[in-house]
C-alpha positions as CSV (number, residue, x, y, z in Angstrom):
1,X,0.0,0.0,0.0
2,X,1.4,3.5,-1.3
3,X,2.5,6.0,1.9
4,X,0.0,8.7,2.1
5,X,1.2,12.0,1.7
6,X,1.5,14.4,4.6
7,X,0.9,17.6,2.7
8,X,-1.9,18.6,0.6
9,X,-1.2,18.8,-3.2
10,X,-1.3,22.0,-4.6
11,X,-4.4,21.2,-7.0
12,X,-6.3,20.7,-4.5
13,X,-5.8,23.9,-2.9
14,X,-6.1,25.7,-6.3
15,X,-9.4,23.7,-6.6
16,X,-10.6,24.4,-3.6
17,X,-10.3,28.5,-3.6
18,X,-11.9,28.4,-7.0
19,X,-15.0,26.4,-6.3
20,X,-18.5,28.0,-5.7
21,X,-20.3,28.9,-2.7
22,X,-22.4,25.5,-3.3
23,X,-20.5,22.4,-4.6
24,X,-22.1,20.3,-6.9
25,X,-21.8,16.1,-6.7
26,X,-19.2,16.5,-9.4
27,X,-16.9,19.0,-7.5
28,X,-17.4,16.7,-4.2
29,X,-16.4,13.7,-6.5
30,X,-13.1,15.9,-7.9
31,X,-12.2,16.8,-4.3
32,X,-12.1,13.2,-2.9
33,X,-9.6,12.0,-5.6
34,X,-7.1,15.1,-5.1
35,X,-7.5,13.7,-1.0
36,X,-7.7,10.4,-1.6
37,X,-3.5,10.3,-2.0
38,X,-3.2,11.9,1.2
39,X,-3.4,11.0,4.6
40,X,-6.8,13.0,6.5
41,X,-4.5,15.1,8.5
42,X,-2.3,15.8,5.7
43,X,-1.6,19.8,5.9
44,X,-1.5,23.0,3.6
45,X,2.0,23.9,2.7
46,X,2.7,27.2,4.2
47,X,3.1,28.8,7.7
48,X,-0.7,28.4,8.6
49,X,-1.0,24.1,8.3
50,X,-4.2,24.2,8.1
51,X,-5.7,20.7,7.4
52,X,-8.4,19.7,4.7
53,X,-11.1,19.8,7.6
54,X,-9.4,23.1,8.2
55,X,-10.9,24.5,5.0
56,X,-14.3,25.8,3.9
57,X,-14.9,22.2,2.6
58,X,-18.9,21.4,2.0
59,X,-20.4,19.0,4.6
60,X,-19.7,15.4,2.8
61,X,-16.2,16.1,2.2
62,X,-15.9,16.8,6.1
63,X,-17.9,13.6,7.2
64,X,-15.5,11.9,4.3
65,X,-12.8,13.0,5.9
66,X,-13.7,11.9,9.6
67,X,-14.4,8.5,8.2
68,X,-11.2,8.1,7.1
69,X,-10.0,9.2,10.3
70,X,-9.5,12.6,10.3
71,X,-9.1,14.4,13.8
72,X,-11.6,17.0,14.4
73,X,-8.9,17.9,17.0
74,X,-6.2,18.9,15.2
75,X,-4.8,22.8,15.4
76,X,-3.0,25.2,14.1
77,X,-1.7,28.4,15.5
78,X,-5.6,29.4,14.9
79,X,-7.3,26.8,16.3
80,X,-8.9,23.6,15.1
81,X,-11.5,23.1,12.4
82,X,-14.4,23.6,14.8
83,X,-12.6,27.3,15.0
84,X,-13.2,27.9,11.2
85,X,-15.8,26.9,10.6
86,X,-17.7,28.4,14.0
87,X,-16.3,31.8,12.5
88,X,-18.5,31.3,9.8
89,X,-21.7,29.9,10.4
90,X,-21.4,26.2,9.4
91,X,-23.9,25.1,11.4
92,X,-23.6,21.5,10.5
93,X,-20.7,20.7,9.8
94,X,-19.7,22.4,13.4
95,X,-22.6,20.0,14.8
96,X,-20.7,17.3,12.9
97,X,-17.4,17.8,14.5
98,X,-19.1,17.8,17.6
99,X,-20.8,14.5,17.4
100,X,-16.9,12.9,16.4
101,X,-15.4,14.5,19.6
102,X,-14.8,18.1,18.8
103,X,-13.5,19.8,22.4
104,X,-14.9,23.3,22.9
105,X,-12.4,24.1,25.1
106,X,-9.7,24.0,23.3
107,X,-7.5,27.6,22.9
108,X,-5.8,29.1,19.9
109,X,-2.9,31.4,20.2
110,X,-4.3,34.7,21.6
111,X,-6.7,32.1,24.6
112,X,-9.6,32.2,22.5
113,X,-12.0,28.8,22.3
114,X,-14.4,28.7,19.0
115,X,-17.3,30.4,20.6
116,X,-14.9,33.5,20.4
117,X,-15.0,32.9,16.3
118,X,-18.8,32.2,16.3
119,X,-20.1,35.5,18.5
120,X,-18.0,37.5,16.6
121,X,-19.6,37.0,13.6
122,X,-23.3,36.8,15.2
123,X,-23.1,33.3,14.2
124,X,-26.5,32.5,17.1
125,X,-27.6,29.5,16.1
126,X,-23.9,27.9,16.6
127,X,-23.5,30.4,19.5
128,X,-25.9,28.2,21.1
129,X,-24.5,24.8,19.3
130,X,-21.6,25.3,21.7
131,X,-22.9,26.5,24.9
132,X,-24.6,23.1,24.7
133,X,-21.9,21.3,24.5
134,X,-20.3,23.2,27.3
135,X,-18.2,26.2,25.9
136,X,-17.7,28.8,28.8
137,X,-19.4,32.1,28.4
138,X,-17.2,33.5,31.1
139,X,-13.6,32.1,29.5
140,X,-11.3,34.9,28.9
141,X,-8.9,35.1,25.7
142,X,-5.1,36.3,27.2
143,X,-3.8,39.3,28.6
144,X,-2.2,40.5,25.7
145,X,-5.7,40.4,23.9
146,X,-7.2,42.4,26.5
147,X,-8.6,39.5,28.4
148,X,-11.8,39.8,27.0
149,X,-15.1,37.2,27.4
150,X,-16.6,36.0,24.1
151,X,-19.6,38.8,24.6
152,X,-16.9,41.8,24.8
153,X,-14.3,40.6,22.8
154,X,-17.6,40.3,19.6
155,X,-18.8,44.2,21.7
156,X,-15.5,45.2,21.0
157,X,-14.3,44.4,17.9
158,X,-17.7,46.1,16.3
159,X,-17.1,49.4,14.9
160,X,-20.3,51.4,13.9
161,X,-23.0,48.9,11.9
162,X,-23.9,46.3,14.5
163,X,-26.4,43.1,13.1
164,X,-29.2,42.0,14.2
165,X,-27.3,38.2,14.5
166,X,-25.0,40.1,16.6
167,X,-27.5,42.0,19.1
168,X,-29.1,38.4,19.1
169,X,-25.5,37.1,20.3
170,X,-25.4,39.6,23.0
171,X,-28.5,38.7,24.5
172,X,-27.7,35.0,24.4
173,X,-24.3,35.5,25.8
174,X,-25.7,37.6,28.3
175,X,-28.5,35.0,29.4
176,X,-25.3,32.2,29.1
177,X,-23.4,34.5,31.4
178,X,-26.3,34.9,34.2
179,X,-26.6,31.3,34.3
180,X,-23.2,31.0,35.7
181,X,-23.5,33.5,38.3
182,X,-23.8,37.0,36.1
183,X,-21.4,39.4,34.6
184,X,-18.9,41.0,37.0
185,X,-19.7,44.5,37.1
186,X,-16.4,45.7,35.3
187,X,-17.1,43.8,33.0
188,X,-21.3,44.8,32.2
189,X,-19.6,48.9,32.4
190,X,-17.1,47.6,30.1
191,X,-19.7,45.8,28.0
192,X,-21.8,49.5,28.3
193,X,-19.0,51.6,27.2
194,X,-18.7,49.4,23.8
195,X,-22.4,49.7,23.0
196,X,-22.1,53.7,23.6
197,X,-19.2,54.0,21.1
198,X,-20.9,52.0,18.9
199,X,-23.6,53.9,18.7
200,X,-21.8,57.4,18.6
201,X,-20.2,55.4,15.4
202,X,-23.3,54.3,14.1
203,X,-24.8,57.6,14.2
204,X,-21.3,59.1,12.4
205,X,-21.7,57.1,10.0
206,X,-24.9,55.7,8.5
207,X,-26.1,58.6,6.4
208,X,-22.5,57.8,4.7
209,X,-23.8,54.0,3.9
210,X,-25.8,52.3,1.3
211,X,-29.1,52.2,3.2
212,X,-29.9,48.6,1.7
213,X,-26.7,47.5,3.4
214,X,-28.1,48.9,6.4
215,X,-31.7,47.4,5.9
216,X,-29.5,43.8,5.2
217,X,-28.2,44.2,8.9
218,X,-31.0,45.4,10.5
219,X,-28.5,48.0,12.2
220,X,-31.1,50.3,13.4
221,X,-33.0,47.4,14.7
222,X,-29.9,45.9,16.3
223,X,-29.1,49.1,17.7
224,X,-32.2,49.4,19.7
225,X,-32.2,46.3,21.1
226,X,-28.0,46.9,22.2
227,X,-29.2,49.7,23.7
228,X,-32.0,48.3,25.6
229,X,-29.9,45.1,26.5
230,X,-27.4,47.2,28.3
231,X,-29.3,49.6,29.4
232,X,-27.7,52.3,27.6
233,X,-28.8,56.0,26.6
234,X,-29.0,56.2,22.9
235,X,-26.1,58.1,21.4
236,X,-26.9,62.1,20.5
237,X,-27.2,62.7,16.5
238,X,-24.5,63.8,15.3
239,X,-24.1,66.9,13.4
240,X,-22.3,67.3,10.2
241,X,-20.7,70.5,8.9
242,X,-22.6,71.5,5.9
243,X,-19.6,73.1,4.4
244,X,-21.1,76.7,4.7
245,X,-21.9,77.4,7.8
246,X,-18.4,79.2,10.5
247,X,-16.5,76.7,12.1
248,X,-16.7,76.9,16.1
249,X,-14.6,75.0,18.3
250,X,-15.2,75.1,22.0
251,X,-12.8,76.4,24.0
252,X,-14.1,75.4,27.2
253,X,-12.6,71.4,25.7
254,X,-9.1,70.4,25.5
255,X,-6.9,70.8,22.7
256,X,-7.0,66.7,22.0
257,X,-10.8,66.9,22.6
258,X,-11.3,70.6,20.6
259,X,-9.4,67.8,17.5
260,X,-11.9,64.9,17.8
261,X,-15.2,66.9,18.2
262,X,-13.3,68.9,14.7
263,X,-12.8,65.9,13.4
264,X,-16.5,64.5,14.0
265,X,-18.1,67.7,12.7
266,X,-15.4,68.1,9.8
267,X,-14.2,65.3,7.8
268,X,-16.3,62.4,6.5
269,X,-16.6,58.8,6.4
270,X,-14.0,58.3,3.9
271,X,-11.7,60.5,1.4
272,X,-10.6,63.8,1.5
273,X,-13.0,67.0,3.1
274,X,-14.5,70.0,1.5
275,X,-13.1,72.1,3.4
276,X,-9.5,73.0,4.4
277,X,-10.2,73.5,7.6
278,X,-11.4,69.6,7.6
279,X,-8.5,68.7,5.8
280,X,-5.7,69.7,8.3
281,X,-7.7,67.8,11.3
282,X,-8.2,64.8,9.0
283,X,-4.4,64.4,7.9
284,X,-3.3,65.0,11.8
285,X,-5.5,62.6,12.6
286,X,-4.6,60.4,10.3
287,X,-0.7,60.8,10.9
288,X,-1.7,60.6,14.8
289,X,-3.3,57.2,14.6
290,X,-0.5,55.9,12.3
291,X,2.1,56.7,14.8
292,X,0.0,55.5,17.9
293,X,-2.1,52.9,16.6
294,X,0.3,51.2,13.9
295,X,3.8,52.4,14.6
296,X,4.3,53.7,11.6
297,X,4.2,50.2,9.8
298,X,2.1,51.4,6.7
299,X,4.8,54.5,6.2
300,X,5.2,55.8,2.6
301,X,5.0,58.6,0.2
302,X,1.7,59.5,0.4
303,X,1.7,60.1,4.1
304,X,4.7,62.3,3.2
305,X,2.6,64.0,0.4
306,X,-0.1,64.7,3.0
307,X,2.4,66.5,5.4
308,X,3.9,68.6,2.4
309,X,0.1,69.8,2.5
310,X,-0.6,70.7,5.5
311,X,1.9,72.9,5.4
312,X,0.6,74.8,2.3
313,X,-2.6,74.6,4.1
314,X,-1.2,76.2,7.5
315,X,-0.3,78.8,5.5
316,X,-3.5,80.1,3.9
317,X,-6.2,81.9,5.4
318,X,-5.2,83.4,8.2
319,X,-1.6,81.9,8.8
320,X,0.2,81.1,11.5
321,X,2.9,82.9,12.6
322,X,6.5,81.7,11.7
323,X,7.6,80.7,14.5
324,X,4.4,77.9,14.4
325,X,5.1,77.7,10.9
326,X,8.7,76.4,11.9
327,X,7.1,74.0,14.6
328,X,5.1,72.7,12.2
329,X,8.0,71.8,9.7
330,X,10.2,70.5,12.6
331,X,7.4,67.8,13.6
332,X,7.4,67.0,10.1
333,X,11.0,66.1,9.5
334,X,10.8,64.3,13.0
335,X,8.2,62.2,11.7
336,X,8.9,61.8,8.4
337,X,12.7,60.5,9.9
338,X,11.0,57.8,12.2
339,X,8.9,57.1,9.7
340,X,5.8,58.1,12.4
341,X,6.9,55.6,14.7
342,X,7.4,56.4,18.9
343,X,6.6,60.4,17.7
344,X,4.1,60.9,19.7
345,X,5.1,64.0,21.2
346,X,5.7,65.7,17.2
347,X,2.0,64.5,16.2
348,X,0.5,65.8,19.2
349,X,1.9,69.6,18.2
350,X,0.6,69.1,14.7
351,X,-2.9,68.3,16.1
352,X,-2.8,71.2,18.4
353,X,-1.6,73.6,15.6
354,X,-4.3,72.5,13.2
355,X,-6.7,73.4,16.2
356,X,-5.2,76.7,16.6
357,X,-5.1,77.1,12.7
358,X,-8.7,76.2,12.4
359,X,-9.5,78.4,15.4
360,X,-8.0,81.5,13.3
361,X,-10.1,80.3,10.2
362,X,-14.0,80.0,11.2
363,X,-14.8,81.3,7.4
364,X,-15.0,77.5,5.6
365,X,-12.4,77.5,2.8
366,X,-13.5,74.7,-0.3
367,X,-10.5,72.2,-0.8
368,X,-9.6,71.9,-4.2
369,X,-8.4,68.3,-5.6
370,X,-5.4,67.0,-3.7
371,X,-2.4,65.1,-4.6
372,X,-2.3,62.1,-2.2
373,X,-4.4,59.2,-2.3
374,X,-4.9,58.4,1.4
């Protein structure tokens, strides 16, 4: 008898990123005679050695696979199959892998067991798949992820359009939650303080978003029912500039608060303002969260084009004076040199001179087209 091969052939990687959503018989048939040569825990080349199982295979190639003795407990630096396909919905095949032995407890790199993949997504019905087969409601992923449960890690990672499969989640994480004694109340403040930024993002951004991608997720619905959940105040409208109107800042705020509610009334969901005044609080910003929140990793020549601006733009209008002027250019070298990374000091001046620049400038000024593409 031939030795089965440890590592999955290439074909049937190409085949199996190519096929459709639904497999037909003849693509199942394909698929087991590209296997067939390799053992059932044969794995991807590649750093992520991921098994067949692993993959978004259709439900008989799974069950194919287990009866030729596949372990549904095999991992990878991301977890075992139940991980995958927990993250996206596979309701069956998950309930498959259960039925063979599939461990809910089982971690992944960062602490995190599968019901971590399926809340995330608002994956419900397998939400509940697992808490029946005992995955812990109240298991925390690892310090360096913030030690989150499943219900704040999915709270958290939502940015401004929450589902209605993910306000169902909450409610069934919460219940899960109760049932072993409740949530601690760091963690239902924490839990509260998600659901109010979300909605302060929702309300940023929805009149920005195609309103039948809205109406898909039932965002206003799943909104309401965050809200009501967690007992939350519904976040205050928020009020776009409407690109005529002067341009107050509050001065009773602090300079890094005066910068966000700027950049709240001022710059838009995505791409460049109308406004200059918009435009030198967007490109702080922008430059502020690259050297804070990334490090400067995504560094290059358009973040240096958008510096070269906001100088030009510092100087229109009512300028600022040269010796700001010369601050200004100063930060930029500094953080052009580091390539934005451990500057924090340099964008912090830049945000405060917009501020003061803007403050000079209530009288909106259109922005032309602009030479940078971020």
């Amino acid at each position: 008898m031939a030795k089965l091969r440890m590592t999955l052939p290439k074909e049937f990687q190409d085949f199996y990123y190519t096929r459709p959503y639904k497999w037909t018989e003849q693509d199942i048939e394909q698929c087991k005679k590209l296997l067939e040569p390799c053992h059932p825990d044969a794995r991807k080349r590649g750093g992520y050695k991921e098994t067949a199982l692993h993959c978004y295979v259709p439900f008989e190639i799974a069950e194919w696979l287990i009866e030729r003795g596949a372990d549904v407990n095999i991992s990878n630096t991301y977890g075992t199959p139940l991980f995958k396909h927990a993250g996206v919905g596979h309701y069956d095949i998950c309930k498959l892998f259960l039925k063979h032995g599939a461990d809910v407890s089982i971690e992944d790199y960062a602490g995190q067991t599968a019901l971590f993949n399926a809340a995330d997504n608002g994956h419900y019905d397998v939400v509940e798949l697992l808490l029946e087969h005992g995955a812990d409601p109240c298991h925390h992923n690892c310090n360096f992820a913030n030690s989150l449960t499943p219900l704040l890690y999915m709270l958290r990672r939502i940015d401004s359009v929450p589902t209605k499969k993910q306000a169902i989640t909450a409610k069934i994480l919460v219940n899960a939650q109760r049932e072993q004694g409740g949530l601690p109340d760091e963690e239902w403040e924490q839990a509260k303080e998600f659901i109010s930024r979300i909605g302060h993002n929702y309300n940023v951004c929805k009149n920005s978003i195609d309103e039948n991608f809205l109406k898909e997720c039932d965002s206003e619905a799943a909104m309401e029912q965050l809200y009501a959940l967690f007992d939350v105040t519904p976040a205050a409208p928020v009020i776009k500039h409407s690109g005529e109107m002067p341009i107050i800042v509050d001065e009773n705020l602090s300079v890094d608060k005066q910068h966000h509610a700027l950049w709240e009334f001022l710059v838009p969901v995505s791409g460049k303002c109308a406004t200059i005044q918009g435009e030198v609080i967007r490109i702080t910003g922008r430059i502020d969260n690259e050297s804070k929140g990334n490090g400067g990793v995504n560094w290059d020549t358009e973040y240096r084009k958008m510096l070269k601006a906001l100088l030009d733009y510092l100087r229109q209008g009512t300028s600022l004076d040269e010796e700001e002027i010369q601050a200004t250019q100063q930060a930029i070298n500094s953080i052009d040199n580091c390539k934005a990374c451990g500057c924090w000091a340099e964008t912090d001046r830049l945000k405060e001179l917009s501020v003061k620049w803007v403050k000079q400038n209530p009288t909106p000024i259109p922005l032309d087209s602009v030479n940078y593409r971020r």
